[in-house]
C-alpha positions in Angstrom: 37.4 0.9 106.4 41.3 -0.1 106.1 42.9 1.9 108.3 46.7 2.9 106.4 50.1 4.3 107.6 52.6 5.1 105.1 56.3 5.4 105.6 58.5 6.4 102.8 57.1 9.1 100.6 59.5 9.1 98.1 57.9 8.3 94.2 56.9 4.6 95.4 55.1 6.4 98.6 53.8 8.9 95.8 52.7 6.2 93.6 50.9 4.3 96.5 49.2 7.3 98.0 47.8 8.6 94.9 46.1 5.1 94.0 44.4 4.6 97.6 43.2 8.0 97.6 40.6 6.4 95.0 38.8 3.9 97.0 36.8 5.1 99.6 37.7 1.7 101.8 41.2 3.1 102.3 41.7 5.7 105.0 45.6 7.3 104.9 46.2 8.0 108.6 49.3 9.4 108.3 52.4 9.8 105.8 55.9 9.9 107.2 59.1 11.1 106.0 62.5 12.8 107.0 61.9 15.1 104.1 59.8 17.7 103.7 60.0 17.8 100.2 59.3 14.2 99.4 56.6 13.8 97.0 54.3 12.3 98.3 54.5 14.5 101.8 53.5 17.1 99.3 50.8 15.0 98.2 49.5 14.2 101.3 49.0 17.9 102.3 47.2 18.7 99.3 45.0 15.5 100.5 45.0 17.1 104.2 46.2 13.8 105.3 48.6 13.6 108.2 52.2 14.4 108.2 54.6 13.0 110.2 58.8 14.8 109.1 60.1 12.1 112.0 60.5 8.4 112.9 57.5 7.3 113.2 58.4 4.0 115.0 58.0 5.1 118.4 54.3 5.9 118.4 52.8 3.5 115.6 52.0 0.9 118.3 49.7 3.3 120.0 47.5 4.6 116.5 44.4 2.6 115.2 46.4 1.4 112.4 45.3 -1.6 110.2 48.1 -1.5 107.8 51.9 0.2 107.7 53.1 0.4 104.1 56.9 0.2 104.4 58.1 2.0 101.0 61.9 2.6 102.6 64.0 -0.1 101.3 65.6 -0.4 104.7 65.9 -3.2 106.6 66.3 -1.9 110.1 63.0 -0.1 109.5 61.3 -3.4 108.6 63.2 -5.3 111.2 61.7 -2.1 113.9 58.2 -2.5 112.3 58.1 -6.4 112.7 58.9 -6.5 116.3 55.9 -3.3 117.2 53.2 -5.0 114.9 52.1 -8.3 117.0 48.9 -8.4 116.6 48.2 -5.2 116.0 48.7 -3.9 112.3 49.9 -5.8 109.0 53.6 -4.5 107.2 53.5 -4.4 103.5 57.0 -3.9 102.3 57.9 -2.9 98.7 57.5 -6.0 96.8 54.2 -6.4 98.5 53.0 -2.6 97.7 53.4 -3.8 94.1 51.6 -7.2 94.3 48.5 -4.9 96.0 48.9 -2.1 93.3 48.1 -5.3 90.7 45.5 -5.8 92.7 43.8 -3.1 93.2 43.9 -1.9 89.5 42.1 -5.3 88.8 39.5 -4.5 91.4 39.1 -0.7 89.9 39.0 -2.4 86.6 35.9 -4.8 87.6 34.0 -1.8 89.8 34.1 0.1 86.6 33.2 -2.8 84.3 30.2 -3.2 86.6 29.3 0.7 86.7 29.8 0.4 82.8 27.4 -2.4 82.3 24.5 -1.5 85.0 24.6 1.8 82.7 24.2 0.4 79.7 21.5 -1.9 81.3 20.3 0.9 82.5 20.1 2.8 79.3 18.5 -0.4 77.4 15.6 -0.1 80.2 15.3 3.7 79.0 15.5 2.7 75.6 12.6 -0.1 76.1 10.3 2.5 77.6 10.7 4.7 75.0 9.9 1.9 72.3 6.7 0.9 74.0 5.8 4.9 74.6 6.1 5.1 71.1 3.0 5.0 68.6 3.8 6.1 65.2 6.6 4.3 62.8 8.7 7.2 63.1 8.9 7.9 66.5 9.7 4.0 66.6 12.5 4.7 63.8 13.8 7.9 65.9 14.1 5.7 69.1 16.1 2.8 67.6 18.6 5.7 66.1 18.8 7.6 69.6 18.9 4.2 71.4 22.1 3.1 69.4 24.1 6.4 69.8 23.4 6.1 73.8 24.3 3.0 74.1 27.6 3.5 71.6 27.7 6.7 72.8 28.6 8.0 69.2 27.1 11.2 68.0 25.3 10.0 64.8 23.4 7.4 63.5 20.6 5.9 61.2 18.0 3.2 60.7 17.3 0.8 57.6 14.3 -1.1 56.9 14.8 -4.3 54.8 12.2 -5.7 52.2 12.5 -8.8 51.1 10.0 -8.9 48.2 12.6 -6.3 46.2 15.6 -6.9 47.9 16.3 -3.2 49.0 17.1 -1.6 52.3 14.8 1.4 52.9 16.3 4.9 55.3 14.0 5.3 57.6 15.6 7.5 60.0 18.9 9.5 61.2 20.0 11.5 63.4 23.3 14.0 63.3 24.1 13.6 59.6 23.5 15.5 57.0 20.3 16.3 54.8 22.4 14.7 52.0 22.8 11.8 53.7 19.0 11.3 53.1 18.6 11.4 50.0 20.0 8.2 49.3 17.1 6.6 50.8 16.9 3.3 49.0 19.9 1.0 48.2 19.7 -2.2 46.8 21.6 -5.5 48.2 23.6 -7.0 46.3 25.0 -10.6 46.3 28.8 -10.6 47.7 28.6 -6.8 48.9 29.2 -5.2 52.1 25.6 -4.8 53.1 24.7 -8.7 52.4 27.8 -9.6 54.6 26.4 -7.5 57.4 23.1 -8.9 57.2 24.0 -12.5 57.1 26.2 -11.9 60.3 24.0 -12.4 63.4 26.9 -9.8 66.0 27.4 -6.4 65.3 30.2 -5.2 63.6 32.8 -2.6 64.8 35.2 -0.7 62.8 37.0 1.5 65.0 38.3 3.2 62.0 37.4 3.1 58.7 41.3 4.0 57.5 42.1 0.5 58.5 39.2 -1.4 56.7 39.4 0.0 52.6 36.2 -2.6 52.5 34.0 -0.1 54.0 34.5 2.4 50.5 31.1 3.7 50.6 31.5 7.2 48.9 28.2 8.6 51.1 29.8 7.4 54.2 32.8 8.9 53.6 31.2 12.0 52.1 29.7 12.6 55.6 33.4 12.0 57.3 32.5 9.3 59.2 35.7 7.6 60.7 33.8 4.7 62.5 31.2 2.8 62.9 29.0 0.0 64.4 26.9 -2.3 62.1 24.0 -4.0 63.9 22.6 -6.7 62.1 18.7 -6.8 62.9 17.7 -10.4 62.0 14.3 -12.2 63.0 13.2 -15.7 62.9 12.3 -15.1 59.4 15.4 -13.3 58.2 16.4 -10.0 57.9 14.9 -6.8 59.3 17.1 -4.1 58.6 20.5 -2.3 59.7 20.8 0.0 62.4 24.1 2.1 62.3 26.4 4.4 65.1 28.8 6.7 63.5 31.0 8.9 64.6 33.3 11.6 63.2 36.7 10.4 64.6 38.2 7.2 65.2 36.4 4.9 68.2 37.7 2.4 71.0 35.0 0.0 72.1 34.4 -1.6 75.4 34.7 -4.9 75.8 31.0 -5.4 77.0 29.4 -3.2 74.0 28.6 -6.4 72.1 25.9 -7.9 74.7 24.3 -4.2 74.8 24.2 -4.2 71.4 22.8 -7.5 70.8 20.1 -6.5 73.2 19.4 -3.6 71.8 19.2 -5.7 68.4 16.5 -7.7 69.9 14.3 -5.5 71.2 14.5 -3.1 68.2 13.5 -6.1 66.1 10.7 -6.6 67.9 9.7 -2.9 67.8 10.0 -3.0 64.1 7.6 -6.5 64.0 5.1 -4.9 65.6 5.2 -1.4 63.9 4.8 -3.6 60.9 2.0 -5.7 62.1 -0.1 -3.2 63.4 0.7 -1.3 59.9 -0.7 -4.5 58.2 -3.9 -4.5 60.2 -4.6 -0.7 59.6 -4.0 -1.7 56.0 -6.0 -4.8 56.1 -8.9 -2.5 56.9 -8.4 0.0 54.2 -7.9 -2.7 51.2 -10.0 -4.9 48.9 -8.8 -8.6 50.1 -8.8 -9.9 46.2 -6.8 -7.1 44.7 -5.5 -5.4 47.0 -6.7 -1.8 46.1 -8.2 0.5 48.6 -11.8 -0.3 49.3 -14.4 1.9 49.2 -14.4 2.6 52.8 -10.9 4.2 52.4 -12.8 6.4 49.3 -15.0 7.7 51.2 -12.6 8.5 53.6 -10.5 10.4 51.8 -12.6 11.7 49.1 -14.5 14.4 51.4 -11.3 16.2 52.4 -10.0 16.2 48.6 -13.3 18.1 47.6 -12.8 20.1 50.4 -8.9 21.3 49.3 -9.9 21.6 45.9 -12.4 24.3 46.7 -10.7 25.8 49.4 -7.8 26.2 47.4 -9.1 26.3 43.7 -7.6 23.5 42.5 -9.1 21.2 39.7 -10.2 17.6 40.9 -11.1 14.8 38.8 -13.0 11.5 39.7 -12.9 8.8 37.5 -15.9 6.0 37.6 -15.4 2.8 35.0 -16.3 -1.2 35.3 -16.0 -4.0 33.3 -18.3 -4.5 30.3 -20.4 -7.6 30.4 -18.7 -8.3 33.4 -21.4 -11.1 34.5 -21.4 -13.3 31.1 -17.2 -13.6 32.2 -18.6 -15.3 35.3 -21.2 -17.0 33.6 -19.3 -18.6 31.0 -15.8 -18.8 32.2 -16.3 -19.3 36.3 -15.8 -16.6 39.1 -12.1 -18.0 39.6 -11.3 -16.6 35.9 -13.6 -13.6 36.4 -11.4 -13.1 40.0 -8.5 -13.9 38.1 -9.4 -10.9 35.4 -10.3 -8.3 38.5 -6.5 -9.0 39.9 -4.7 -8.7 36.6 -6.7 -5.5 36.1 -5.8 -4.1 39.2 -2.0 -4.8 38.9 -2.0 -2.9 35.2 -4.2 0.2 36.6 -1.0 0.8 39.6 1.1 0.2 37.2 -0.1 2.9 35.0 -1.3 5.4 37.2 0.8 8.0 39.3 1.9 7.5 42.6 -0.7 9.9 44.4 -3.5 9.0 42.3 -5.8 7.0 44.7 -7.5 3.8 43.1 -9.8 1.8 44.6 -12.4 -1.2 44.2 -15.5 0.4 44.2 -17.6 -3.0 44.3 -18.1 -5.5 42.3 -16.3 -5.2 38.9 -16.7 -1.1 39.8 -13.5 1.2 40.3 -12.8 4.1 41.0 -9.5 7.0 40.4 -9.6 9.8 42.6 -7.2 12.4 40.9 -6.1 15.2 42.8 -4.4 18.4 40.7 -5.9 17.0 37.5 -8.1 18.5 35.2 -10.9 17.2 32.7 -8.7 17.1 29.5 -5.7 15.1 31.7 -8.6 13.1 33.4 -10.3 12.1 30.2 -6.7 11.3 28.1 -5.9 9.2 31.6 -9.3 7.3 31.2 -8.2 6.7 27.2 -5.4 5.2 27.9 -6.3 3.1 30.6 -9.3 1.8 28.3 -7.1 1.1 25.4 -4.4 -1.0 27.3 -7.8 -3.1 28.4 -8.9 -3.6 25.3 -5.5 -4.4 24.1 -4.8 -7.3 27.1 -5.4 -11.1 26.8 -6.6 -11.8 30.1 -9.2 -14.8 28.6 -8.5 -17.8 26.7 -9.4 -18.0 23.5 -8.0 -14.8 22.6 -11.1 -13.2 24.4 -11.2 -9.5 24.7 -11.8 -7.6 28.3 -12.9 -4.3 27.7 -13.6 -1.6 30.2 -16.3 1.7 30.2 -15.6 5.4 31.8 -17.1 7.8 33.1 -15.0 11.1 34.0 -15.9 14.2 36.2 -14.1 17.0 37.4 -14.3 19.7 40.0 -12.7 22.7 38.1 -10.4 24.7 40.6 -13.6 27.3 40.0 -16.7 25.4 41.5 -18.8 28.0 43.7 -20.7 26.4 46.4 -20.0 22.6 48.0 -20.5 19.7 46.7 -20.7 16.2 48.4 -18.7 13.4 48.0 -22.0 11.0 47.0 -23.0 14.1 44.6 -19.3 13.7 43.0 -19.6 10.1 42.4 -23.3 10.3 41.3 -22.1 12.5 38.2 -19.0 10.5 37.6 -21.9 7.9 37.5 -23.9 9.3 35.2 -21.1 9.9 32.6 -20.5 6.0 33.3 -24.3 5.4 32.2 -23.7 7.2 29.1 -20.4 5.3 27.8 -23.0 2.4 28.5 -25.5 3.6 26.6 -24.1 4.5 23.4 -21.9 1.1 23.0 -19.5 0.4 25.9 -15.5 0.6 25.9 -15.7 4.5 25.7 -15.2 7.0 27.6 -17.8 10.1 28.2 -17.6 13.1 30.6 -19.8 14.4 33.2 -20.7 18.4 31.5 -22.5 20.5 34.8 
């Protein structure tokens, strides 16, 4: 602790005094003055320092005193102070006062650059914890987003995924803007525009105010009333991941060390992301058909005994929808199992093509499928089944010009059924309408009647 005496308490004695009251390695042991109404006298009683309204020359050489501040501007003062020092106590004059103000700003400067930075490593340690606590992609997403606006401390923020197989950044997540602001979920990226510039920069990119950078003219953006923002590229080894944004509603001044934290942040989001996706492809892995990529029949099952049980509990129609491939086995036989693998995936692509979003189709076995088609009656069901059967029948999947041509079988749970019925029973009569397509000539579709 620096013990400090202060004589002159005029603005400069003001000026000095109010800065050392800051640090807690300065102790003011007393303020001195002829005037009472000096500035920094008043100052110093506010403090409850020690006032001294007289020379204080003739008992400095008897106080604990490490320092004397001379703020006077009088040389018979300085000349007095020089000759009671010795050994005793250091004088800073006026000229030095202001060499040690520099001084000490720099040091306040550092201490808070440090305080700044163990916070924000502090909040990345948060924001780590929180990514490895979370176990669903959205809590993931919703951490990213938070994680951003604590470290940017902006109020608003939101999360893209980037798919490279269609070029389009997917909104997975905000937080403090608008429901408006969601609906624009997907967003292409296109060569030369904003978004490809942020995604081929590796650092993030501040605009403290979006007045000053007409580049940024996104009509959503400025919709919400976003003034600025951060950009934070999320790039892997591979390429790009996605974009994670901080906005906030007025205009911004960024620290100096934000860009490390936010390159940290960039990283370990990333690697949240890889993961979310990886464990996403393994669950899927275990759901799908490895040849063409349509749920398997595991996933059927799965799913198939909770849709009979809404459709009854509700009273809502249900359809099921059974068909293979006609002569299936003389494609092997006579063209190989690469064409007849070739014919299942070129099959599979045209059925997801055709079918609605919700519809669920999956590879029963073999050159079997299945549709599971919830809110769907038998007249929908059966046109469905047509229309499927007659884009078969009208594809060139063989050479030769050899026709592929598929059979149906349709049945439906009408939104009326009394009673349960089982999932294997469901598929048994679907089945059975199959059997009869087969029967009476193939590439037809027939009906399951209770």
């Amino acid at each position: 602790m620096v013990q400090v005496f202060i004589i002159g308490a005029g603005n400069g004695g003001k000026a000095v005094l109010s800065r050392l009251l800051q640090f807690d390695w300065f102790q003011v042991v007393g303020v001195a003055d002829l005037n009472p109404d000096a500035p920094a006298i008043a100052l110093a009683r506010e403090a409850n320092l020690p006032v001294y309204l007289e020379d204080p020359i003739p008992f400095l050489g008897e106080m604990e005193i490490d320092l004397v501040f001379d703020l006077t501007d009088n040389p018979e003062v300085r000349s007095q102070l020089v000759q009671i020092s010795g050994n005793r106590f250091d004088v800073a004059t006026g000229e030095v006062a202001h060499v040690l103000w520099d001084v000490i700003q720099e040091l306040e400067d550092r201490e808070l650059g440090i305080k700044k930075k163990l916070l924000e490593n502090q909040v990345l340690l948060d924001i780590s914890l929180m990514l490895s606590r979370s176990e669903t992609p959205d809590e993931i997403f919703q951490a990213i987003v938070e994680g951003g606006m604590r470290i940017t401390g902006m109020p608003a923020g939101s999360l893209s995924v980037y798919n490279k197989h269609n070029n389009k950044l997917f909104l997975v997540a905000t937080k403090g803007l608008s429901s408006e602001f969601y609906q624009n979920a997907v967003y292409p990226v296109r060569p030369g525009g904003l978004t490809e510039h942020i995604l081929s920069n590796k650092d993030p990119i501040l605009v403290p105010d979006l007045v000053d950078f007409p580049t940024f003219n996104n009509p959503i953006i400025l919709k919400e009333g976003i003034r600025s923002l951060i950009a934070i590229p999320l790039i892997s080894d591979k390429g790009p991941v996605g974009i994670l944004y901080s906005d906030d509603f007025k205009p911004s001044r960024f620290a100096p060390t934000l860009t490390d934290s936010l390159r940290m942040l960039a990283t370990q989001a990333v690697i949240a992301i890889q993961k979310q996706q990886a464990f996403e492809q393994i669950k899927d892995l275990s759901i799908r058909d490895p040849l063409t990529g349509l749920y398997n029949r595991r996933y059927l099952n799965k799913v198939l005994g909770s849709e009979i049980e809404r459709a009854l509990r509700l009273n809502r129609p249900l359809s099921l929808i059974l068909f293979d491939i006609d002569k299936f086995k003389q494609v092997n036989d006579f063209y190989g199992h690469v064409m007849g693998d070739h014919v299942l995936q070129e099959l599979s692509k045209y059925f997801e093509s055709i079918l609605r979003p919700y519809d669920v189709l999956s590879r029963f076995g073999g050159e079997e499928f299945v549709i599971l088609m919830s809110e769907t009656g038998q007249g929908e069901a059966v046109a469905s089944a047509e229309r499927l059967r007659k884009v078969v029948s009208e594809l060139e999947l063989l050479p030769d010009h050899a026709k592929v041509t598929c059979s149906f079988g349709v049945c439906t749970l009408p939104g009326t059924a009394k009673g349960a019925i089982t999932p294997n029973e469901f598929i048994q009569y679907a089945d059975k309408a199959l059997y009869q397509a087969k029967h009476e000539g193939r590439n037809q579709v027939r009906f399951y009647e209770y």
